[in-house]
N, C-alpha and C positions, 0 to 999 in steps of 0.2 A: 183655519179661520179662528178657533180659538185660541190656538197660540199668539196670533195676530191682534185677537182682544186682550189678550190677557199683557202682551206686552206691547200694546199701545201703534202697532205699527201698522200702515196702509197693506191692503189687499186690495184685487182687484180679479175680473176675471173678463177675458175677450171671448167670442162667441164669433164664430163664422163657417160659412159653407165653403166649399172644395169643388167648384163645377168639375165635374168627371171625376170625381176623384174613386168612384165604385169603376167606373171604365179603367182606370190606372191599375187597379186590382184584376180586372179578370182580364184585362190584357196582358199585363206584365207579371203579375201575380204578388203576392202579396208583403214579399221583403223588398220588392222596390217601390211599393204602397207606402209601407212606413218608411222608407227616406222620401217619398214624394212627403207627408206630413212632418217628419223632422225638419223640410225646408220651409215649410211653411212656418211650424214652429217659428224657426231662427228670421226668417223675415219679418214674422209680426214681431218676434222680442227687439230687434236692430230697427224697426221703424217705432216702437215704444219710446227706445233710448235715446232715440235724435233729439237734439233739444235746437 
């Protein structure tokens, strides 16, 4: 965020819940946990970028 003051450019930050997503964990365990969050990741960055 400082770097972003200092050089003038937008920041931003998205916030959201994961329904099941601790069930995705102690189902699956926990490296398919984080690819369930990497797609979420990549869905909320691809629906940011729709213009």
């Amino acid at each position: 965020m400082k770097l972003c003051g200092k050089t003038d450019q937008p920041v931003s930050f998205v916030t959201f819940d994961l329904d099941y997503f601790k069930k995705i964990n102690d189902v699956h365990g926990h490296l398919i946990g984080d690819e369930a969050l990497k797609m979420a990741v990549n869905a909320a960055k691809s629906a940011c970028l729709k213009k």
